[in-house]
Structures are given as structure tokens and as C-alpha cells.
mmCIF file of the N, C-alpha and C atoms, coordinates in Angstrom:
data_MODEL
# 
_entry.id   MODEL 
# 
loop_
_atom_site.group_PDB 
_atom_site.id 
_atom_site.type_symbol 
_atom_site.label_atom_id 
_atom_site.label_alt_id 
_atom_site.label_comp_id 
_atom_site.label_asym_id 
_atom_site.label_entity_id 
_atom_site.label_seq_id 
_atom_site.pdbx_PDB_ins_code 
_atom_site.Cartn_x 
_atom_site.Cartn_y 
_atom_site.Cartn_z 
_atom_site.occupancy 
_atom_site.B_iso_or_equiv 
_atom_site.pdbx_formal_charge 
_atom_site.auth_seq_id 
_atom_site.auth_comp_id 
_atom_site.auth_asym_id 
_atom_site.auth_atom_id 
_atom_site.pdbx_PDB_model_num 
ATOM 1   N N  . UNK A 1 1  ? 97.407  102.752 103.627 1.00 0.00 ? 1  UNK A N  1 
ATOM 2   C CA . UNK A 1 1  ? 98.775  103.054 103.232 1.00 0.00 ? 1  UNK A CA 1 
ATOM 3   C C  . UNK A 1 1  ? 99.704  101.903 103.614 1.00 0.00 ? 1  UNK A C  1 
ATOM 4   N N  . UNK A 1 2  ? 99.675  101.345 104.728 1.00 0.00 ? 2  UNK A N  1 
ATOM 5   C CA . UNK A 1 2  ? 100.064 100.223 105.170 1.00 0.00 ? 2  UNK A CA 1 
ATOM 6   C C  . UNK A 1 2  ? 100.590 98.929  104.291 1.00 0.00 ? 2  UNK A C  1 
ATOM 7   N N  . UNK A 1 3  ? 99.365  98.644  103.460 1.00 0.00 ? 3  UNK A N  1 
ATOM 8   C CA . UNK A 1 3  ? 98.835  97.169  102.485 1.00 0.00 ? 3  UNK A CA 1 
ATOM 9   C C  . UNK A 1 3  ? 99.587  97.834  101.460 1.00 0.00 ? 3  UNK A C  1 
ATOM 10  N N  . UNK A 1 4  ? 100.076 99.295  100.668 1.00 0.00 ? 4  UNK A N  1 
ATOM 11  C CA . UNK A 1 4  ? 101.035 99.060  99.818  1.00 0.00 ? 4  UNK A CA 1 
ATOM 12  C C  . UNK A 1 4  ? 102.474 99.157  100.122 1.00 0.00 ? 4  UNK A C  1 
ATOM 13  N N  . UNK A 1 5  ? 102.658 99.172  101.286 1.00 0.00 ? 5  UNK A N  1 
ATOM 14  C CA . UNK A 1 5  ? 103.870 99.153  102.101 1.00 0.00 ? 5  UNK A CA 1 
ATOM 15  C C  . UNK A 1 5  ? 104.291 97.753  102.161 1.00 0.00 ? 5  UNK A C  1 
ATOM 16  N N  . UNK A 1 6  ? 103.188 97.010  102.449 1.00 0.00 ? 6  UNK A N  1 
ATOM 17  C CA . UNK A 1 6  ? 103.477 95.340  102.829 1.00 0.00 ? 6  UNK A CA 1 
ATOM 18  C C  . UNK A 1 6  ? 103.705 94.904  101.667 1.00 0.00 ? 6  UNK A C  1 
ATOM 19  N N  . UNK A 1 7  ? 102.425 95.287  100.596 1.00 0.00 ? 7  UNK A N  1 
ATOM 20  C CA . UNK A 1 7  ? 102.725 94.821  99.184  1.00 0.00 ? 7  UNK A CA 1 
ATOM 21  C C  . UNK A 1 7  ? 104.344 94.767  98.643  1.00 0.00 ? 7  UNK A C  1 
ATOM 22  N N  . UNK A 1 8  ? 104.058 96.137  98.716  1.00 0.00 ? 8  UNK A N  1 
ATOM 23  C CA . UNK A 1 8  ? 106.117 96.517  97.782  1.00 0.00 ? 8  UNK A CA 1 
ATOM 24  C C  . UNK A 1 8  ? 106.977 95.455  98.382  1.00 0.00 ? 8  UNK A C  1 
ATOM 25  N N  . UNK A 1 9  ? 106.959 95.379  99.572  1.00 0.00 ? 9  UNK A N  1 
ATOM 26  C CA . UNK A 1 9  ? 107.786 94.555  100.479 1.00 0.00 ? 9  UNK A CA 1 
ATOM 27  C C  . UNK A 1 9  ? 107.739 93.514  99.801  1.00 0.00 ? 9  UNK A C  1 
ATOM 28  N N  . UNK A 1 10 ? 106.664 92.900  99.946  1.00 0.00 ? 10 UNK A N  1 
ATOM 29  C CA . UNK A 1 10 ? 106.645 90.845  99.463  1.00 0.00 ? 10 UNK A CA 1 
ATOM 30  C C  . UNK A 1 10 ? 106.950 90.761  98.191  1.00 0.00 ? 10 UNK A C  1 
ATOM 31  N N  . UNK A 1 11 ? 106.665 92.099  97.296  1.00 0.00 ? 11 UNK A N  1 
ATOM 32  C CA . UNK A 1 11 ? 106.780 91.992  95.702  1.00 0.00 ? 11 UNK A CA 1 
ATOM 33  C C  . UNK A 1 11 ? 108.381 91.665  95.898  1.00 0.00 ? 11 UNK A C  1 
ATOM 34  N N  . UNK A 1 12 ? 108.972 92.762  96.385  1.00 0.00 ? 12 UNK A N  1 
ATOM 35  C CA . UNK A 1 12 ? 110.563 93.391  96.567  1.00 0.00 ? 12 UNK A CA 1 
ATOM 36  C C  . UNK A 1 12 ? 111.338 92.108  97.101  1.00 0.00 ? 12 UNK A C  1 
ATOM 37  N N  . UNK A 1 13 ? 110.611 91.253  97.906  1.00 0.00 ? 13 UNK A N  1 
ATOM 38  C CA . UNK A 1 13 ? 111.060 89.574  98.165  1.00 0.00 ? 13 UNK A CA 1 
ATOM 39  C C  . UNK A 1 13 ? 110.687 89.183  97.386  1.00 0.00 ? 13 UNK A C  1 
ATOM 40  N N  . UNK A 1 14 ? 109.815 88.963  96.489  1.00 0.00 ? 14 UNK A N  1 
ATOM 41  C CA . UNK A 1 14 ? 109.809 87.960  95.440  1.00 0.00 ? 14 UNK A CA 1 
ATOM 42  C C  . UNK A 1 14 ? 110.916 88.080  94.427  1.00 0.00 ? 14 UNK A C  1 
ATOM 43  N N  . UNK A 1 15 ? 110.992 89.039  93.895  1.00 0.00 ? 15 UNK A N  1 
ATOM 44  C CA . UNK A 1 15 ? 111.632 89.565  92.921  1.00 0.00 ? 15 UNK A CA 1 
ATOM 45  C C  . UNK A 1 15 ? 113.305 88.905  93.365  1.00 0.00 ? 15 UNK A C  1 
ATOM 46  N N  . UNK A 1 16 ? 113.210 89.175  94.910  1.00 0.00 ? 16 UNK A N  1 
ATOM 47  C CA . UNK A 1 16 ? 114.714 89.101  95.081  1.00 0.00 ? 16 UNK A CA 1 
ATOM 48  C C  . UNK A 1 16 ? 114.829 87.307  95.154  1.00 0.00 ? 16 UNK A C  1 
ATOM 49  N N  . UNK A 1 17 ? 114.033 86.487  95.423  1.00 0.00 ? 17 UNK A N  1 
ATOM 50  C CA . UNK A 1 17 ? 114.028 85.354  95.208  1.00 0.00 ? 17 UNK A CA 1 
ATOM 51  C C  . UNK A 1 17 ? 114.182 84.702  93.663  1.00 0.00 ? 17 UNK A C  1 
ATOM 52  N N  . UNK A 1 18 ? 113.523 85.789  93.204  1.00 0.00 ? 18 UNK A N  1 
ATOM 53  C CA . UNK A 1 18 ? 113.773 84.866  91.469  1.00 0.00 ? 18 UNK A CA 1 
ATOM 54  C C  . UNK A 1 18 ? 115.114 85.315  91.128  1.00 0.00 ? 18 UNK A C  1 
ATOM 55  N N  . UNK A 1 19 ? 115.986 86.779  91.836  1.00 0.00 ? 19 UNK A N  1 
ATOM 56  C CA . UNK A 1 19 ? 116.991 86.718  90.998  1.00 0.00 ? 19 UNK A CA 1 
ATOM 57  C C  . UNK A 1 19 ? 118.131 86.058  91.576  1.00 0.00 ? 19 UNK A C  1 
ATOM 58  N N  . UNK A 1 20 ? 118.055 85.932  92.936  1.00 0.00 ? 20 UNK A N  1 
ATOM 59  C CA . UNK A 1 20 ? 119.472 84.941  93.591  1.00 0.00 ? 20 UNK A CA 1 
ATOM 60  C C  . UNK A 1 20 ? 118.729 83.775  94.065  1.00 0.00 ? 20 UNK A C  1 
ATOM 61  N N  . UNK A 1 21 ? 120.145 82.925  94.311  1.00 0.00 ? 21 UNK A N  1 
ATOM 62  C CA . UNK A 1 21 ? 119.742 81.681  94.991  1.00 0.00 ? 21 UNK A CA 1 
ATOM 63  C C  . UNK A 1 21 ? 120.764 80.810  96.213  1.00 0.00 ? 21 UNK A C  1 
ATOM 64  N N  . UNK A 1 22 ? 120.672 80.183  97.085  1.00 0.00 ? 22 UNK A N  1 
ATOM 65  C CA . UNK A 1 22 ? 121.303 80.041  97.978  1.00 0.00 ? 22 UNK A CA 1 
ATOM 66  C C  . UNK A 1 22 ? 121.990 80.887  98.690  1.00 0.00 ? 22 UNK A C  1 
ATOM 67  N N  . UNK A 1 23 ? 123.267 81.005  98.971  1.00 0.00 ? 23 UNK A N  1 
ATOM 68  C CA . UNK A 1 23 ? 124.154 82.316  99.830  1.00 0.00 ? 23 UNK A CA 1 
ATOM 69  C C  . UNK A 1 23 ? 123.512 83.411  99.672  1.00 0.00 ? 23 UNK A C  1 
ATOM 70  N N  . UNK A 1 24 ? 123.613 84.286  98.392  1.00 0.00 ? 24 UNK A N  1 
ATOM 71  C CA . UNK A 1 24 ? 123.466 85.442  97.574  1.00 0.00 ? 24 UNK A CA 1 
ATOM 72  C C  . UNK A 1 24 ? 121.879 85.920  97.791  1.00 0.00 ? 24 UNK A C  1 
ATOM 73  N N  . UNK A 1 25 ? 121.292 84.663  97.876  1.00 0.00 ? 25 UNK A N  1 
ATOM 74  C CA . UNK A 1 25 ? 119.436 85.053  98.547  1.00 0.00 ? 25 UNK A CA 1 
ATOM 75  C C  . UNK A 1 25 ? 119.864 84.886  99.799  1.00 0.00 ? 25 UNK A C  1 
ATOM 76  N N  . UNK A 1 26 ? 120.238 84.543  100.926 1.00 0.00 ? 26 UNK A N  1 
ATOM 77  C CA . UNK A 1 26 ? 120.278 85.030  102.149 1.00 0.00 ? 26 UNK A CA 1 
ATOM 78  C C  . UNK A 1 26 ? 121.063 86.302  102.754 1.00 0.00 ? 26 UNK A C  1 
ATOM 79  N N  . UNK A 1 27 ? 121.862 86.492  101.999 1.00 0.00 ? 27 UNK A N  1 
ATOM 80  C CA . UNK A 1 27 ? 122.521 87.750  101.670 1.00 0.00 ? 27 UNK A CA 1 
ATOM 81  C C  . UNK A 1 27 ? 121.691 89.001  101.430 1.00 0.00 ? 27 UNK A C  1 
ATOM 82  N N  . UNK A 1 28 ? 121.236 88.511  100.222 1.00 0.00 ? 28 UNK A N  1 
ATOM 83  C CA . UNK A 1 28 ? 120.501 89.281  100.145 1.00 0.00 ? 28 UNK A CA 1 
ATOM 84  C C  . UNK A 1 28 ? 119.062 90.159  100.531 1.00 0.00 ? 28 UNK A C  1 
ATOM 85  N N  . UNK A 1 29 ? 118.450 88.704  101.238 1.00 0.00 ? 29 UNK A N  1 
ATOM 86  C CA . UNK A 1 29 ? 117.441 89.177  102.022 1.00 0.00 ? 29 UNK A CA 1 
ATOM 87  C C  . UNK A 1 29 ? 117.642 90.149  103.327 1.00 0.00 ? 29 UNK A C  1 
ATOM 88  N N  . UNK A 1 30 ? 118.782 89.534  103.623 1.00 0.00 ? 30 UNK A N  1 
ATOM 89  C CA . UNK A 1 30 ? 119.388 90.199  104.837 1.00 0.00 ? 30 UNK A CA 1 
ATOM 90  C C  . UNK A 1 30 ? 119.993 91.604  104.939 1.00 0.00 ? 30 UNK A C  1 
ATOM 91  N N  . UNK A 1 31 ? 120.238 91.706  103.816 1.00 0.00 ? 31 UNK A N  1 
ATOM 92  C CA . UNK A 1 31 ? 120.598 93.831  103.447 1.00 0.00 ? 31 UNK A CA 1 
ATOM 93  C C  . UNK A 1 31 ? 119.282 94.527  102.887 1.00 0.00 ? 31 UNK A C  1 
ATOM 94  N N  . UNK A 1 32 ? 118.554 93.405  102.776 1.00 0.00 ? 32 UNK A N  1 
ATOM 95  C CA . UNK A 1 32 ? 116.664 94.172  102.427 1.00 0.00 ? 32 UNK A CA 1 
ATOM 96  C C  . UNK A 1 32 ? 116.193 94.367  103.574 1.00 0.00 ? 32 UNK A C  1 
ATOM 97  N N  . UNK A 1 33 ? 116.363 94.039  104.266 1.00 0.00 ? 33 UNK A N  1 
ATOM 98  C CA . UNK A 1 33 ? 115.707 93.669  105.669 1.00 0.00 ? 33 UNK A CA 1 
ATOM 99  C C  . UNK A 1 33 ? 116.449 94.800  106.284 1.00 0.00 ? 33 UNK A C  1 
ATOM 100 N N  . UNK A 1 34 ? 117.628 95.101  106.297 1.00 0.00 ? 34 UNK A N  1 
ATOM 101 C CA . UNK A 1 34 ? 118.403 96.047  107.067 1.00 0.00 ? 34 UNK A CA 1 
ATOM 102 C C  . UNK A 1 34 ? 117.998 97.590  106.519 1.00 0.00 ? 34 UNK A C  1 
ATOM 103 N N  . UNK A 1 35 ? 117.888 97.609  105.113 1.00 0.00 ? 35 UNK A N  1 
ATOM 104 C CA . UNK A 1 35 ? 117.833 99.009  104.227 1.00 0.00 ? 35 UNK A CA 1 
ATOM 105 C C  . UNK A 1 35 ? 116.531 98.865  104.875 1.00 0.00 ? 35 UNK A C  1 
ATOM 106 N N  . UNK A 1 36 ? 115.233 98.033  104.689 1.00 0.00 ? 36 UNK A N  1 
ATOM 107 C CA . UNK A 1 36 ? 114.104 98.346  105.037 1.00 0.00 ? 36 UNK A CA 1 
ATOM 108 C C  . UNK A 1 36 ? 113.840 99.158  106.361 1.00 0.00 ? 36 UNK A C  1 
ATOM 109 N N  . UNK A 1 37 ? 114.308 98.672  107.575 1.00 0.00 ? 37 UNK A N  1 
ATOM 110 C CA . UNK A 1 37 ? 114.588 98.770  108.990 1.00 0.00 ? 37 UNK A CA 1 
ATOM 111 C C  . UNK A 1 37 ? 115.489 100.358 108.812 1.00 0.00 ? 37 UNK A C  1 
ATOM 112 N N  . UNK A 1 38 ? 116.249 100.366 107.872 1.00 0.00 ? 38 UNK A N  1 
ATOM 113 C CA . UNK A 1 38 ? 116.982 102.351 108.106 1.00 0.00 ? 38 UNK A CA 1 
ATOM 114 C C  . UNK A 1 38 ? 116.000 102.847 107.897 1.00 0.00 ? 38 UNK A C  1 
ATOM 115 N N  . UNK A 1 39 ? 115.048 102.626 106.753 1.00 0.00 ? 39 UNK A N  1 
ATOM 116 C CA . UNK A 1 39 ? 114.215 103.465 105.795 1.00 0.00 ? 39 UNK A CA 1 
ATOM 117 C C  . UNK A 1 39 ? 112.848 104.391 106.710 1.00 0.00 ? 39 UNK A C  1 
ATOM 118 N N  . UNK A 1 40 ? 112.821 102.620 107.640 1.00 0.00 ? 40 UNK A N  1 
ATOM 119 C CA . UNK A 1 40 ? 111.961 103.160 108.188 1.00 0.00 ? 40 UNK A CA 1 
ATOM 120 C C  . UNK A 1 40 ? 111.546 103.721 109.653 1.00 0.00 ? 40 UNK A C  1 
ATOM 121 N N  . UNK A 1 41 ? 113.164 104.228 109.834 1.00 0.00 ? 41 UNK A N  1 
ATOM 122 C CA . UNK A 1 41 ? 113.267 104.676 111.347 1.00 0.00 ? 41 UNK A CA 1 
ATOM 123 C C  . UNK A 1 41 ? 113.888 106.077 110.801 1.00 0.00 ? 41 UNK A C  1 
ATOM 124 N N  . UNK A 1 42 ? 114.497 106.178 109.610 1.00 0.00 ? 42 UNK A N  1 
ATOM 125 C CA . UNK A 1 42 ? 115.244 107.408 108.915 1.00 0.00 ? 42 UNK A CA 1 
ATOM 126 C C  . UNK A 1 42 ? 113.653 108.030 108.258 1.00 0.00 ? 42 UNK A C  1 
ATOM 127 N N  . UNK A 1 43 ? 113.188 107.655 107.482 1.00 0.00 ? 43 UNK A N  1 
ATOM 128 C CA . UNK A 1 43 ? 112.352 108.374 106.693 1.00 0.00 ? 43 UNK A CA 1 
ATOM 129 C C  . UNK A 1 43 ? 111.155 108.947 107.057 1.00 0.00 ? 43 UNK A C  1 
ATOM 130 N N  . UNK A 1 44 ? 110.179 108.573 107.998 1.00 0.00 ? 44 UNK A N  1 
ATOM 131 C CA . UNK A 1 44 ? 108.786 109.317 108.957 1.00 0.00 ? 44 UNK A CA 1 
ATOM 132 C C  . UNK A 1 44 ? 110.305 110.509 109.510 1.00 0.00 ? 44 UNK A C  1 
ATOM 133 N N  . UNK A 1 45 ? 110.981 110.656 110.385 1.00 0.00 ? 45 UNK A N  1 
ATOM 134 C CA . UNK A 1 45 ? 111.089 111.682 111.016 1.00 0.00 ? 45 UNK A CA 1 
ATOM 135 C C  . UNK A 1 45 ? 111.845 112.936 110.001 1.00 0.00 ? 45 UNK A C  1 
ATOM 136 N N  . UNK A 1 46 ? 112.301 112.467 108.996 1.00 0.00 ? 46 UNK A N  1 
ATOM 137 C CA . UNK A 1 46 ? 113.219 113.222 107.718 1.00 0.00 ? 46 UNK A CA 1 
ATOM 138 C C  . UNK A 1 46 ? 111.934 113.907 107.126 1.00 0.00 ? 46 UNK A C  1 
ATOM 139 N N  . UNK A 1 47 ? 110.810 113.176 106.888 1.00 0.00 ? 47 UNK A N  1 
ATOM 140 C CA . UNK A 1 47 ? 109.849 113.800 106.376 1.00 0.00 ? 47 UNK A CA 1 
ATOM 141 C C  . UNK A 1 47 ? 108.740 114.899 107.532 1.00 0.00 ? 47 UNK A C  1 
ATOM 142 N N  . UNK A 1 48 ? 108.377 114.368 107.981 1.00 0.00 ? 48 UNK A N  1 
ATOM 143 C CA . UNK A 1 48 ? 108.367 115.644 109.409 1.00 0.00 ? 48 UNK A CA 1 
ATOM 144 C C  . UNK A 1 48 ? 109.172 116.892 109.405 1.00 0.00 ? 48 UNK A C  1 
ATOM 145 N N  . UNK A 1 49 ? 110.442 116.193 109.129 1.00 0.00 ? 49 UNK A N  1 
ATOM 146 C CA . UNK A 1 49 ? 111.066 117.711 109.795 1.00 0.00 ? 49 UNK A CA 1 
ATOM 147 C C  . UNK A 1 49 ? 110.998 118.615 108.597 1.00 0.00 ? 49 UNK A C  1 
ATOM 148 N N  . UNK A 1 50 ? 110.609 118.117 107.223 1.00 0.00 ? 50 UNK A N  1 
ATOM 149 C CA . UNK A 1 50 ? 110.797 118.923 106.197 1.00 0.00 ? 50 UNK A CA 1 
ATOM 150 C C  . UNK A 1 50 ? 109.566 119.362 105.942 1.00 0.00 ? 50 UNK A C  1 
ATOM 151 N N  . UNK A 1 51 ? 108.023 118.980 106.536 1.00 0.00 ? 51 UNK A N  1 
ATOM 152 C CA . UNK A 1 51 ? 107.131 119.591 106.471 1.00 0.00 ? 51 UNK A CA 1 
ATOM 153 C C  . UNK A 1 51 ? 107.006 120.472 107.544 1.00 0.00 ? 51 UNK A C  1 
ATOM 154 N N  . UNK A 1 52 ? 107.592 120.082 108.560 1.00 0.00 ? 52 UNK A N  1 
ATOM 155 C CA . UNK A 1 52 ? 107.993 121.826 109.569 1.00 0.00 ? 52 UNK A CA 1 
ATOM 156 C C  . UNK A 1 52 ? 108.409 122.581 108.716 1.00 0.00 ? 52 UNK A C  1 
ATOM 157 N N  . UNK A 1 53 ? 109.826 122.794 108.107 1.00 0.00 ? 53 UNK A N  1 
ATOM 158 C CA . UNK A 1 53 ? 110.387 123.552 107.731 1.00 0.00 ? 53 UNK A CA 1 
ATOM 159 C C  . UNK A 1 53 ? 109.811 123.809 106.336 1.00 0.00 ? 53 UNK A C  1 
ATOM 160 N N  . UNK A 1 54 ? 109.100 123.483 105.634 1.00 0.00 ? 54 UNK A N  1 
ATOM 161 C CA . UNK A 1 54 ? 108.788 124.199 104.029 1.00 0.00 ? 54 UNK A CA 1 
ATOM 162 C C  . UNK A 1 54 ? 107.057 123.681 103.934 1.00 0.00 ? 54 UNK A C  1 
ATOM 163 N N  . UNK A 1 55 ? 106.173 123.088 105.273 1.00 0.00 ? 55 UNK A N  1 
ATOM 164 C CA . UNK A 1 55 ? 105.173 123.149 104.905 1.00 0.00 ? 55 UNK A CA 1 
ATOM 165 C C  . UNK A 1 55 ? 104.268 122.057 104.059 1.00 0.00 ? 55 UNK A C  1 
ATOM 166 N N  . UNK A 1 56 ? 103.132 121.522 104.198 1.00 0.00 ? 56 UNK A N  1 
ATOM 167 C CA . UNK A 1 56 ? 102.505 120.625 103.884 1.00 0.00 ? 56 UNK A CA 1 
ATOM 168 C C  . UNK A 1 56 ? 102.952 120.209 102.435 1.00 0.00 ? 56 UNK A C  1 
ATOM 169 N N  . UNK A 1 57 ? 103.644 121.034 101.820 1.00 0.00 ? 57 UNK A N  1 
ATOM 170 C CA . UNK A 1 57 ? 104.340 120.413 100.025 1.00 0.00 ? 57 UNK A CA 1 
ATOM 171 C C  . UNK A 1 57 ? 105.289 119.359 100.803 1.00 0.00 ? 57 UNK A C  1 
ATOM 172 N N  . UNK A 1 58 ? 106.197 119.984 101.773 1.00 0.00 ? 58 UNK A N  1 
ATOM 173 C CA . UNK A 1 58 ? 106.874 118.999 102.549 1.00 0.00 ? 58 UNK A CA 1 
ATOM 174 C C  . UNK A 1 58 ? 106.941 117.018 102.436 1.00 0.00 ? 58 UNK A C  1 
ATOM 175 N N  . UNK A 1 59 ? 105.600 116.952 102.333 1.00 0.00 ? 59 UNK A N  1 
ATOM 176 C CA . UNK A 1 59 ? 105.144 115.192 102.078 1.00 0.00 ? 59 UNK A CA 1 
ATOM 177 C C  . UNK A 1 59 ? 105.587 114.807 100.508 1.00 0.00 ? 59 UNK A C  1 
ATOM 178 N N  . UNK A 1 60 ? 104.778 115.446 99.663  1.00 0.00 ? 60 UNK A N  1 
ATOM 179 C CA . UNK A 1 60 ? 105.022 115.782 98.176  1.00 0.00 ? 60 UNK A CA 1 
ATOM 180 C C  . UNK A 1 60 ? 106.620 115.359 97.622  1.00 0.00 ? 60 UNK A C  1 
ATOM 181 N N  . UNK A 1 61 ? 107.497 116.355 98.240  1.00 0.00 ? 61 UNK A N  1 
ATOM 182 C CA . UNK A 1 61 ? 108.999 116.566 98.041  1.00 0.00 ? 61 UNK A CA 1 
ATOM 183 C C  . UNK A 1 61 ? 109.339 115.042 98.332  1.00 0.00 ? 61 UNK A C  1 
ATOM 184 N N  . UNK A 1 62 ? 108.841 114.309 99.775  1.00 0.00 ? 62 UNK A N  1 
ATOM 185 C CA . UNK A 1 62 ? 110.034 113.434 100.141 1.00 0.00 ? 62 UNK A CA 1 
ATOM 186 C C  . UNK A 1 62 ? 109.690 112.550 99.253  1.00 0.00 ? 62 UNK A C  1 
ATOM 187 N N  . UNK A 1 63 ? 107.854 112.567 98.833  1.00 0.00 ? 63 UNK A N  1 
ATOM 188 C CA . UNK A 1 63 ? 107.609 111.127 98.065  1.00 0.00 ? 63 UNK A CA 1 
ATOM 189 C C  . UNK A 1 63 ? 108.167 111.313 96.655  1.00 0.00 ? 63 UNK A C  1 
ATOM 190 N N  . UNK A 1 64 ? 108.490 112.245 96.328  1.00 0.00 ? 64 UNK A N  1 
ATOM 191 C CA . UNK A 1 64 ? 108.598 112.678 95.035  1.00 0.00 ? 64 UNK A CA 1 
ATOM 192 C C  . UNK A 1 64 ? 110.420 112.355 94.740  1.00 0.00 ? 64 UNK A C  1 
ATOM 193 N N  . UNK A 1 65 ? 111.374 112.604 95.750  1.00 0.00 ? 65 UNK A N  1 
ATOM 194 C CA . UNK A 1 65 ? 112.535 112.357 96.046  1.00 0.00 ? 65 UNK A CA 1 
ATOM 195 C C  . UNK A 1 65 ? 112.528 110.486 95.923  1.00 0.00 ? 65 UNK A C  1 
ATOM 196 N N  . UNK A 1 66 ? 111.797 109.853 96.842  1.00 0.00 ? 66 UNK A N  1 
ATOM 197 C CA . UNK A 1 66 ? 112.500 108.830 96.820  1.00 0.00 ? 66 UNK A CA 1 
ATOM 198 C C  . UNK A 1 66 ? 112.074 108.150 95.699  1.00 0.00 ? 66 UNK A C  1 
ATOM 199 N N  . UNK A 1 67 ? 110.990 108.561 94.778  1.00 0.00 ? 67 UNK A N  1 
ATOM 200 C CA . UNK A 1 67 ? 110.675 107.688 93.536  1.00 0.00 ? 67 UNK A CA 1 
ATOM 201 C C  . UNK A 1 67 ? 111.868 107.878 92.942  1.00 0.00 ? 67 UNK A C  1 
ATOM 202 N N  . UNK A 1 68 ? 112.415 109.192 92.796  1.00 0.00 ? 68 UNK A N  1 
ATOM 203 C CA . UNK A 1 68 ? 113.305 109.713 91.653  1.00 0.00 ? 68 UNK A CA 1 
ATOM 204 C C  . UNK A 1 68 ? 114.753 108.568 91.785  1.00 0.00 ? 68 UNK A C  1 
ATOM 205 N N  . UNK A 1 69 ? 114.947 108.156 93.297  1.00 0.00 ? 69 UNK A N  1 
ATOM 206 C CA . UNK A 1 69 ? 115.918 107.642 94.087  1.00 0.00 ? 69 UNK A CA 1 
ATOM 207 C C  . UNK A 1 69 ? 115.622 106.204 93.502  1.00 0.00 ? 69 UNK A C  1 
ATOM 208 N N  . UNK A 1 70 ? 114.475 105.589 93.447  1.00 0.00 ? 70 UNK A N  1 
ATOM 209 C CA . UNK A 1 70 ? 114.184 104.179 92.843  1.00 0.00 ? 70 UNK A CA 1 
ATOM 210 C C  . UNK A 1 70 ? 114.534 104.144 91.469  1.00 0.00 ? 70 UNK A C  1 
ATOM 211 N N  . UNK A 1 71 ? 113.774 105.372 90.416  1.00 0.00 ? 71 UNK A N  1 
ATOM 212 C CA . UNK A 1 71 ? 114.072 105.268 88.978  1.00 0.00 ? 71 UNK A CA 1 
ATOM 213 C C  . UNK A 1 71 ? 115.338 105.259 88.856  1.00 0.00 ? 71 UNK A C  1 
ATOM 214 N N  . UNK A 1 72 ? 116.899 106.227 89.579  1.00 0.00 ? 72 UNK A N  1 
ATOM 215 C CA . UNK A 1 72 ? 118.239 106.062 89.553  1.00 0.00 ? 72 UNK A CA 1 
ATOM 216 C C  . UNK A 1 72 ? 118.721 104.624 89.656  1.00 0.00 ? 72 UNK A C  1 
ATOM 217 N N  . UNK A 1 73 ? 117.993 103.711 90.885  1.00 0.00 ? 73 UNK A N  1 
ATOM 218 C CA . UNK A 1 73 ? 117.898 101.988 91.010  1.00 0.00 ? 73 UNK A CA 1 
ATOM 219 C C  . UNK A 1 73 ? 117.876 101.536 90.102  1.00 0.00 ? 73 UNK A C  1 
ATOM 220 N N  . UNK A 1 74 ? 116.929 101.871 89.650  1.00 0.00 ? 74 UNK A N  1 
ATOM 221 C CA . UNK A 1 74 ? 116.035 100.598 88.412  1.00 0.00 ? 74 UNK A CA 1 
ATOM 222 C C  . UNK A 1 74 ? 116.778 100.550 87.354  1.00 0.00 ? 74 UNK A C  1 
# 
């Protein structure tokens, strides 16, 4: 699970390298880096607490939430 975690990541830097350049890519790396770092001190315990409360679908819901949250992105 890890290796597509790292993957998305380096893709998610590449991507952000082809579309800015100078300031705007350090900028920008730097609010990836920060959203990454919420995501992933906010999201393991958000998902926990919702498989306490509604049960092993619990995992399902959050992964299923934040795709929906990327397609709104994209």
C-alpha cells in the first residue's frame, strides 16, 4: 500500500513540475508538501474513528469519499 502512496506522490510532483516553473514551483511544492503532511496526520485517525462508529464499510466510505473529493479537483 505504501509504493502507491509514494507513487501518487512523485507522479503528483511531476505533474506539478511540468505545470509551474520557478517561484510558482516552489510555491507550489511547498503547499503539496503541507496538504500531504495534513492528509496524513488528519486521515488514518478520521478513518478509524469512522470504522468504530459504522464498522468495517467504515474503510470503503473514507476511500470512496476522497476519490469523489479528487474527481471535484480534477
Amino acid at each position: 500500500m505504501r509504493a502507491v502512496g509514494y507513487s501518487v506522490y512523485a507522479m503528483a510532483l511531476v505533474e506539478l513540475g511540468s505545470r509551474f516553473k520557478g517561484t510558482l514551483l516552489v510555491t507550489g511544492n511547498a503547499a503539496f508538501a503541507l496538504l500531504w503532511g495534513v492528509g496524513g496526520i488528519v486521515c488514518p485517525p478520521g478513518a478509524g474513528q469512522l470504522m468504530q462508529g459504522i464498522g468495517p464499510l467504515g474503510l470503503p466510505v473514507v476511500i470512496a469519499g476522497l476519490d469523489a473529493v479528487l474527481v471535484v479537483f480534477a
